[in-house]
VMD Tcl script that builds the backbone (N, CA, C; Angstrom):
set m [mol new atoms 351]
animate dup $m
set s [atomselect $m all]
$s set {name element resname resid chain x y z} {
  {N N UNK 1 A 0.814 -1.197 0.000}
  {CA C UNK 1 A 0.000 0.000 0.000}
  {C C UNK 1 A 0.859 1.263 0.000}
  {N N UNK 2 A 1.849 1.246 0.549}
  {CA C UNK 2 A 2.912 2.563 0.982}
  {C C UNK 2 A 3.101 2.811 -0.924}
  {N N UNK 3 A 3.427 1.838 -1.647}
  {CA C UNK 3 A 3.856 2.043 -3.041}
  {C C UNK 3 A 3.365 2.398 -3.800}
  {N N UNK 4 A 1.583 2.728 -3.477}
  {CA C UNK 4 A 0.660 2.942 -4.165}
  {C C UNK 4 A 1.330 4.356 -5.194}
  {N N UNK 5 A 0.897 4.375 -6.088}
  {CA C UNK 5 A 1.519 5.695 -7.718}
  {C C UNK 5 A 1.082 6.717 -6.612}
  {N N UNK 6 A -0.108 7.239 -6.095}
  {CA C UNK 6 A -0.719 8.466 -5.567}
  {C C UNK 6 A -0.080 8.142 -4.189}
  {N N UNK 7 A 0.897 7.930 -3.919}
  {CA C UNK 7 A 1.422 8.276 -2.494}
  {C C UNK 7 A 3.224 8.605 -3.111}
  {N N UNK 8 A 3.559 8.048 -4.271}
  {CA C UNK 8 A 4.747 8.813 -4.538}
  {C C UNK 8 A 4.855 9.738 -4.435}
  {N N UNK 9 A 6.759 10.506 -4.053}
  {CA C UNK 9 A 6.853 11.838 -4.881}
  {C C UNK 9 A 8.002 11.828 -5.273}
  {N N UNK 10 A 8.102 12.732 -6.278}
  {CA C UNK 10 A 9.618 12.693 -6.633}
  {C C UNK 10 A 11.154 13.163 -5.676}
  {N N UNK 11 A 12.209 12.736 -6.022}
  {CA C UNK 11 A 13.401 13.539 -5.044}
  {C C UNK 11 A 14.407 12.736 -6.314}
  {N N UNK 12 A 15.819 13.058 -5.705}
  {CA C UNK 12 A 16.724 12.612 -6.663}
  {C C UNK 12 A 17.830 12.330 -5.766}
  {N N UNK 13 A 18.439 11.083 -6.422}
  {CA C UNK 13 A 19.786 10.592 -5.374}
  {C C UNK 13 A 21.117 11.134 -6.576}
  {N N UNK 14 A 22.255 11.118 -5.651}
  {CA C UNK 14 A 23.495 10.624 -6.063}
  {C C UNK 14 A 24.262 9.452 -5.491}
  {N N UNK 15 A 24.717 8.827 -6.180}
  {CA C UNK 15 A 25.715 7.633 -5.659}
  {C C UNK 15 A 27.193 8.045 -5.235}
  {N N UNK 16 A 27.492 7.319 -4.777}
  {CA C UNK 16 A 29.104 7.904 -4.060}
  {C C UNK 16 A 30.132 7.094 -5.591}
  {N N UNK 17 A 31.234 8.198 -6.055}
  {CA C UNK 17 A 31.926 7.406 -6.988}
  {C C UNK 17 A 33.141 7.361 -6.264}
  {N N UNK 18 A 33.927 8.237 -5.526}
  {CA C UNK 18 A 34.796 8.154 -5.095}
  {C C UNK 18 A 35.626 9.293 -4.350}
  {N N UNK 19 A 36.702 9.127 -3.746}
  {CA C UNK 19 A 36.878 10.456 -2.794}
  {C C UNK 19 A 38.259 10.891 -3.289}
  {N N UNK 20 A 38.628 12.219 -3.567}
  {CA C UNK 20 A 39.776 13.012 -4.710}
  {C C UNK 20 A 40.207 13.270 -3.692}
  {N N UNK 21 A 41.853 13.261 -3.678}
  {CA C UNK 21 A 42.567 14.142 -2.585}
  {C C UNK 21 A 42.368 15.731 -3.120}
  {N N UNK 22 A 42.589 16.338 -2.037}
  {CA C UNK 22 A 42.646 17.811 -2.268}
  {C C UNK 22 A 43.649 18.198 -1.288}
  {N N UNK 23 A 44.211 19.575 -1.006}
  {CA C UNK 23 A 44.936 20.142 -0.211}
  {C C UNK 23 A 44.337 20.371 1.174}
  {N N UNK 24 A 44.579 19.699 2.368}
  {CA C UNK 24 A 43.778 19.192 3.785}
  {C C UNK 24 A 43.166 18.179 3.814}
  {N N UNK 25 A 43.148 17.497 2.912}
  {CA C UNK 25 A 41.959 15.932 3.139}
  {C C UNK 25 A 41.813 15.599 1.901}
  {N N UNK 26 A 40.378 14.814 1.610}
  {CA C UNK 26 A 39.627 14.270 0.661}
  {C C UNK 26 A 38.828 15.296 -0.276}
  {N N UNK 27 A 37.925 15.085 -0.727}
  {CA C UNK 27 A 36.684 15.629 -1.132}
  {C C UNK 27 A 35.800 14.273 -1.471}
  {N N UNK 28 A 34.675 13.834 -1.028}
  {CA C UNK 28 A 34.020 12.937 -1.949}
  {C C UNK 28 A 33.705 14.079 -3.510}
  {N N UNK 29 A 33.454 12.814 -4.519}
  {CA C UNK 29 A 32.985 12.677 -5.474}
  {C C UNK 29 A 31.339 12.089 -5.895}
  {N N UNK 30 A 30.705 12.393 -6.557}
  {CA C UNK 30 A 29.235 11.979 -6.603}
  {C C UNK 30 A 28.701 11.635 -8.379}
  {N N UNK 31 A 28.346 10.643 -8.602}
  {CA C UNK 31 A 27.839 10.357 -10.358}
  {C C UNK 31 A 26.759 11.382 -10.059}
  {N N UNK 32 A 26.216 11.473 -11.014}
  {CA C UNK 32 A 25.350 12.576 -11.591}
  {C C UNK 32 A 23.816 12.055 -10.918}
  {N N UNK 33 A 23.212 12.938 -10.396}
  {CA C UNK 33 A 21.935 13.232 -9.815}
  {C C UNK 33 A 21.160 12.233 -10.668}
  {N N UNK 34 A 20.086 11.222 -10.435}
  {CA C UNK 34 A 19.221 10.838 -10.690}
  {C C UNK 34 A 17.678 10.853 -9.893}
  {N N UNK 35 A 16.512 10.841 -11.182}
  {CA C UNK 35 A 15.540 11.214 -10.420}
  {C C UNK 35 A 14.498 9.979 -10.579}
  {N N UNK 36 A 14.188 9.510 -8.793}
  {CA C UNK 36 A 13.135 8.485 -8.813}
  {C C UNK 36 A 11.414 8.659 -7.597}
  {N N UNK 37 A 10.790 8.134 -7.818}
  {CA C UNK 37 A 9.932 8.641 -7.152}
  {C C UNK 37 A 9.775 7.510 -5.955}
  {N N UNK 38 A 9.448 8.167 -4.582}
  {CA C UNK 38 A 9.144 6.808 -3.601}
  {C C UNK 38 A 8.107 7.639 -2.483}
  {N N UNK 39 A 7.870 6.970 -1.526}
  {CA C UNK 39 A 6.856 7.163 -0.717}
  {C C UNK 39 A 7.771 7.817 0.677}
  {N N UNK 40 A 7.534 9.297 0.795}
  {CA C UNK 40 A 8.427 9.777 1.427}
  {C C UNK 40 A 7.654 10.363 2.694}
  {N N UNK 41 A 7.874 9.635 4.034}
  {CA C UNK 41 A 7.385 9.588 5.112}
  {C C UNK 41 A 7.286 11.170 5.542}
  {N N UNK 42 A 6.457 12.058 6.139}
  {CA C UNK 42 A 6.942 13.127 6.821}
  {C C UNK 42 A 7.654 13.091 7.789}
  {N N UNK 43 A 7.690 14.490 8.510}
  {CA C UNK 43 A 8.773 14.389 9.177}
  {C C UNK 43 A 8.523 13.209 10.646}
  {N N UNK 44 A 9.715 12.805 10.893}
  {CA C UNK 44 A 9.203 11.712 12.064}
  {C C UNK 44 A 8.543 12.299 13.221}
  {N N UNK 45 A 7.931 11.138 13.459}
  {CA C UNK 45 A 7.133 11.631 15.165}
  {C C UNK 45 A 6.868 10.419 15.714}
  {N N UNK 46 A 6.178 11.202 16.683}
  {CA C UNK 46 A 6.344 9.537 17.871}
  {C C UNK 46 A 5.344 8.241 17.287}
  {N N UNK 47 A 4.488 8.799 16.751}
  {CA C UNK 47 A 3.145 7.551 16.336}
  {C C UNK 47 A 4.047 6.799 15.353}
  {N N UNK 48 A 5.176 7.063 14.447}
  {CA C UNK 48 A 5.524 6.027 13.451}
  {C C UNK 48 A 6.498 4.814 14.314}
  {N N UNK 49 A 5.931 3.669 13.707}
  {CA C UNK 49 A 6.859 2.424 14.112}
  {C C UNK 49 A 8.500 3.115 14.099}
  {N N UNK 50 A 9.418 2.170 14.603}
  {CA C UNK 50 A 10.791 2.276 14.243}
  {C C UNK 50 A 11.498 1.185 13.678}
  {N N UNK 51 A 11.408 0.776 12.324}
  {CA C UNK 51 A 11.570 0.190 11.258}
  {C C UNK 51 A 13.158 -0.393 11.430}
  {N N UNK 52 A 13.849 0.865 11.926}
  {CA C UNK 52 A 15.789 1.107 11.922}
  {C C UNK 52 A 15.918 0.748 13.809}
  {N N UNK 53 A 15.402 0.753 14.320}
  {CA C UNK 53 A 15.479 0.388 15.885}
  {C C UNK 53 A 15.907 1.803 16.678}
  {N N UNK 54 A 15.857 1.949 17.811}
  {CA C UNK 54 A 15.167 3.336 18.845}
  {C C UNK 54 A 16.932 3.603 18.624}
  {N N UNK 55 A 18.154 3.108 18.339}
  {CA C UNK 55 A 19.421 3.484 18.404}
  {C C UNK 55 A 19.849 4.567 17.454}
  {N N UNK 56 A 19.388 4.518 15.927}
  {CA C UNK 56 A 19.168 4.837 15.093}
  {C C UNK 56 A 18.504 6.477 15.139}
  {N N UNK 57 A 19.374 7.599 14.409}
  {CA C UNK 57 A 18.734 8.899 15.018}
  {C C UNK 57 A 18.611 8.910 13.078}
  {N N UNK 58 A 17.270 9.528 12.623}
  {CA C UNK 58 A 16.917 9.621 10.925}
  {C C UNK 58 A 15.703 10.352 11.684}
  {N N UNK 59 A 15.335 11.270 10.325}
  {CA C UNK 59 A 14.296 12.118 10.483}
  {C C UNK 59 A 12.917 11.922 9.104}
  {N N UNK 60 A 13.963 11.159 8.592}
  {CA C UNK 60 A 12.232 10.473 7.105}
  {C C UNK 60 A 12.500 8.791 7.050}
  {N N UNK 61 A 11.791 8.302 6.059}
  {CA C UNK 61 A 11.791 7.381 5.762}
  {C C UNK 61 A 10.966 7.308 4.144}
  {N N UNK 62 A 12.208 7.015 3.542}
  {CA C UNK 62 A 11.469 6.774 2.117}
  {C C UNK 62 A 11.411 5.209 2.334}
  {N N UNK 63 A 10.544 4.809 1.276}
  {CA C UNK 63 A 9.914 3.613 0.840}
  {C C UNK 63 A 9.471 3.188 -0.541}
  {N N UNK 64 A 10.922 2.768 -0.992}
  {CA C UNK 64 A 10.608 2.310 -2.849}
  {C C UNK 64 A 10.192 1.085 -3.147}
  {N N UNK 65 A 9.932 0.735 -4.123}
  {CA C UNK 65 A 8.960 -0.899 -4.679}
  {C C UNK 65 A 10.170 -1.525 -5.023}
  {N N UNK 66 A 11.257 -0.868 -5.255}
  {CA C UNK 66 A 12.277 -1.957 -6.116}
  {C C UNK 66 A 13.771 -1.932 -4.913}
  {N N UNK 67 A 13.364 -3.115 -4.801}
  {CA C UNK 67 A 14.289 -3.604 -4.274}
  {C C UNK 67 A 15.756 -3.551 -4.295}
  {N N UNK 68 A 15.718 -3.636 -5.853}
  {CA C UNK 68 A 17.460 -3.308 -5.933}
  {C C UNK 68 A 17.900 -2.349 -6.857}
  {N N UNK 69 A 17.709 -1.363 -5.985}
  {CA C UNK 69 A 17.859 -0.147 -6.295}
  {C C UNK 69 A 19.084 0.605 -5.676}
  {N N UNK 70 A 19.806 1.473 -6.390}
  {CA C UNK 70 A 21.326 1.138 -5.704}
  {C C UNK 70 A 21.404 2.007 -5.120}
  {N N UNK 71 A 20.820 3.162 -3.868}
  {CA C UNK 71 A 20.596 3.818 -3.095}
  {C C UNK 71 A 21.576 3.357 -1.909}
  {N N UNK 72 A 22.471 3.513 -1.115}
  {CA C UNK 72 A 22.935 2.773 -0.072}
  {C C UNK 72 A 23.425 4.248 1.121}
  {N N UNK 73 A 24.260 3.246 1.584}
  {CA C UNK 73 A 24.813 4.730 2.983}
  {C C UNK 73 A 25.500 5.584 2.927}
  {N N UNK 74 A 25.782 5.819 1.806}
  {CA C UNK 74 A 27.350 6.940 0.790}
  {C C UNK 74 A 26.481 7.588 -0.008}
  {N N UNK 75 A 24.855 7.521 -0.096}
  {CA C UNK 75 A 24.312 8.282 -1.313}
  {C C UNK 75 A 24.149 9.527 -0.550}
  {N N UNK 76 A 23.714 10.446 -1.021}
  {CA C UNK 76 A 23.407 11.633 -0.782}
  {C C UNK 76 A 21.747 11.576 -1.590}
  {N N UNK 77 A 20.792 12.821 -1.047}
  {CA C UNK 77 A 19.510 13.174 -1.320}
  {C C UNK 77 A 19.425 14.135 -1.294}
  {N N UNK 78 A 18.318 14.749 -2.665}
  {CA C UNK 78 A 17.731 15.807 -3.030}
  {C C UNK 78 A 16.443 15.737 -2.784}
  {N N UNK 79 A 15.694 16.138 -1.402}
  {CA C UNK 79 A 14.167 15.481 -1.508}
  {C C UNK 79 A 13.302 17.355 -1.341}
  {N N UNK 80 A 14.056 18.166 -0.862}
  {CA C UNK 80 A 13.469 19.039 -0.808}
  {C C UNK 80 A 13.930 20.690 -1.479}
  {N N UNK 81 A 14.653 20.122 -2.322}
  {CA C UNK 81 A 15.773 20.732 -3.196}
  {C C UNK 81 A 15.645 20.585 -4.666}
  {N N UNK 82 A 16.392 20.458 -5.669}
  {CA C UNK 82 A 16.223 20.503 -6.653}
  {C C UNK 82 A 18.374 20.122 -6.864}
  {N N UNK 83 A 18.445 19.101 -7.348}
  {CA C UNK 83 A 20.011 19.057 -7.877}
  {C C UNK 83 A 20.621 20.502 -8.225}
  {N N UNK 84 A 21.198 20.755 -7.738}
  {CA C UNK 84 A 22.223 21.889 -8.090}
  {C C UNK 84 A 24.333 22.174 -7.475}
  {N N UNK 85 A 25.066 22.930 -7.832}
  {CA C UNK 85 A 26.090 22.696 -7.887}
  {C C UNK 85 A 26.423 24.164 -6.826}
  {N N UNK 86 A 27.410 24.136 -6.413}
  {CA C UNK 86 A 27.770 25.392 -5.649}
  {C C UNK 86 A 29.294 25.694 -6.671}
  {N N UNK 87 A 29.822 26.629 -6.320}
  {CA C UNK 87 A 31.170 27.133 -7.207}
  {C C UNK 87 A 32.003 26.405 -7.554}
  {N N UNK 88 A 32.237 25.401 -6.501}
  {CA C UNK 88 A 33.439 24.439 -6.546}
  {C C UNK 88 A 32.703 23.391 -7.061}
  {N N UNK 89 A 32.130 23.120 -7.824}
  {CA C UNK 89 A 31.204 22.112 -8.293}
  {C C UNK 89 A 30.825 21.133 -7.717}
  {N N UNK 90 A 30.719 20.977 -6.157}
  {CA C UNK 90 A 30.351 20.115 -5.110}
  {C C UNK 90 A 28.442 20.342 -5.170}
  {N N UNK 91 A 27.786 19.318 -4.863}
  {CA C UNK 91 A 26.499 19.205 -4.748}
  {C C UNK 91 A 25.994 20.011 -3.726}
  {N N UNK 92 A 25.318 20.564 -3.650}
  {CA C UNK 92 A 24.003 21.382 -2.453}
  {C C UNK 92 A 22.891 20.238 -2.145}
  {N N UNK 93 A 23.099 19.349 -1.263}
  {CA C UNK 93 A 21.969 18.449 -1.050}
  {C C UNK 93 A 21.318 18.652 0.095}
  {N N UNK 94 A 20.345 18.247 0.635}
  {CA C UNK 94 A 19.496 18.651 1.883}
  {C C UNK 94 A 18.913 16.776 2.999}
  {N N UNK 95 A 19.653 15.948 2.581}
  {CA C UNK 95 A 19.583 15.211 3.074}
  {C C UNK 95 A 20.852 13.825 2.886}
  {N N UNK 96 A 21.010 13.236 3.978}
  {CA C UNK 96 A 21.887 12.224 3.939}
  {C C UNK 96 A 21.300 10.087 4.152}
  {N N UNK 97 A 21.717 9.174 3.581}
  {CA C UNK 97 A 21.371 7.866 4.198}
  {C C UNK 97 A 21.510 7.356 5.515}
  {N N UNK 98 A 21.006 7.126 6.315}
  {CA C UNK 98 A 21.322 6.992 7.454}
  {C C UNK 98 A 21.547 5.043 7.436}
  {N N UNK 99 A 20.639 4.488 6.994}
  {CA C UNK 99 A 20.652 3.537 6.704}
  {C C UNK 99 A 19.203 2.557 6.385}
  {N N UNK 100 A 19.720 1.748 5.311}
  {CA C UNK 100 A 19.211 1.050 3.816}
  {C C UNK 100 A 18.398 -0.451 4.229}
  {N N UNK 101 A 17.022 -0.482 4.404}
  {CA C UNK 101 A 16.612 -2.218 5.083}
  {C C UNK 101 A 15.733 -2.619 3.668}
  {N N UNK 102 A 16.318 -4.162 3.228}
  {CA C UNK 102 A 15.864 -4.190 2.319}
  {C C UNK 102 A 15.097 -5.419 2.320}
  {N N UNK 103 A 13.904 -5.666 1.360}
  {CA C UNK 103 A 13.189 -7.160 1.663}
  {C C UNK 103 A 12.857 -7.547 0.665}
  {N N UNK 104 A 12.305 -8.141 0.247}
  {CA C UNK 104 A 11.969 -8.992 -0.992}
  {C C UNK 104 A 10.962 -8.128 -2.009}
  {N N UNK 105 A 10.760 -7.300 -1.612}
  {CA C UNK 105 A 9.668 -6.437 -2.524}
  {C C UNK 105 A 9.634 -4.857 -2.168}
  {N N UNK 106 A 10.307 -4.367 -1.676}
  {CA C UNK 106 A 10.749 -3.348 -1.294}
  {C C UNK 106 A 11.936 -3.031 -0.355}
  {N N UNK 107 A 12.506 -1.420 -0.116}
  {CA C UNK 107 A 13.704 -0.986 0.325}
  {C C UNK 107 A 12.966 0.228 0.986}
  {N N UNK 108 A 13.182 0.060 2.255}
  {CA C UNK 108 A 13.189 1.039 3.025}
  {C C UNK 108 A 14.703 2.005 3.360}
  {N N UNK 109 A 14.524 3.220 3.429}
  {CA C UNK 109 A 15.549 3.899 4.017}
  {C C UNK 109 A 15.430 5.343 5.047}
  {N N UNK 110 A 16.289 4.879 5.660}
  {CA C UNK 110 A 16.315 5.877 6.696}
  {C C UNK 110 A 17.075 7.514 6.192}
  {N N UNK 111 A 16.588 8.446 5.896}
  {CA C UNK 111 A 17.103 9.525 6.492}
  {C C UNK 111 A 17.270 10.490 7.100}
  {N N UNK 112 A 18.416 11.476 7.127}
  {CA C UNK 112 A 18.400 12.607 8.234}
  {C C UNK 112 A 19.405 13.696 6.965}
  {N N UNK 113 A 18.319 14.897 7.836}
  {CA C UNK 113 A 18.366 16.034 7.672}
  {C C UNK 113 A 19.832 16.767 7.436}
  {N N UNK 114 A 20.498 17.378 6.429}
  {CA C UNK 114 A 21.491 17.959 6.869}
  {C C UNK 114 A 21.448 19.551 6.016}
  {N N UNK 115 A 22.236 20.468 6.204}
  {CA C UNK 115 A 22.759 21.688 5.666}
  {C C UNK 115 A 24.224 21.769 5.069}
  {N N UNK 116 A 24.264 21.613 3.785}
  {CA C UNK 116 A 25.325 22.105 2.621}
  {C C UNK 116 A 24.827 22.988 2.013}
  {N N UNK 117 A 25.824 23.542 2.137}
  {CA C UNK 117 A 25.864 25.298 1.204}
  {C C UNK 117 A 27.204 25.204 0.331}
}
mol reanalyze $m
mol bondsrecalc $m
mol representation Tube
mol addrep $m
């Protein structure tokens, strides 16, 4: 029922490709924004089950039909945003994976909230 077409909405992931040295550290790297639609929980509150267990701190929960879908704990999310680039051509995203439960007919995932500028 969560998968039903009229309970989708759209958002867009990136996948993790890999992390570039730079001068002080790393930088991750990200493949190019893709856009899929899933059943995107509001914000959490106390009435929703806890799917990820009470240890687990996430503030949504999407819910896609396809199972193997390559979304994991290195992706990054665009759910309330729109893909876009900042100067240094690093992503502006508004959410992170917290973590990925998957079952035979669907993939739940946990996320939480973050701020990149």
């Amino acid at each position: 029922m969560r998968c039903l077409r009229r309970n989708k909405r759209p958002f867009w992931y990136a996948l993790f490709r890999e992390k570039e040295r730079v001068k002080g550290g790393h930088r991750p790297i990200y493949e190019d924004a893709v856009r899929t639609t899933g059943n995107i929980s509001p914000a959490k509150g106390a009435a929703y089950a806890e799917p990820f267990g009470s240890d687990l701190q996430y503030d949504r929960v999407i819910v896609l039909d396809n199972p193997n879908c390559p979304i994991d704990e290195n992706t990054i999310l665009f759910i309330d945003v729109e893909p876009s680039r900042n100067t240094d051509g690093d992503y502006i995203y508004d959410y992170v994976v917290k973590k990925v439960a998957r079952s035979l007919n669907s993939v739940s995932i946990a996320v939480s909230r973050v701020s990149v500028s």
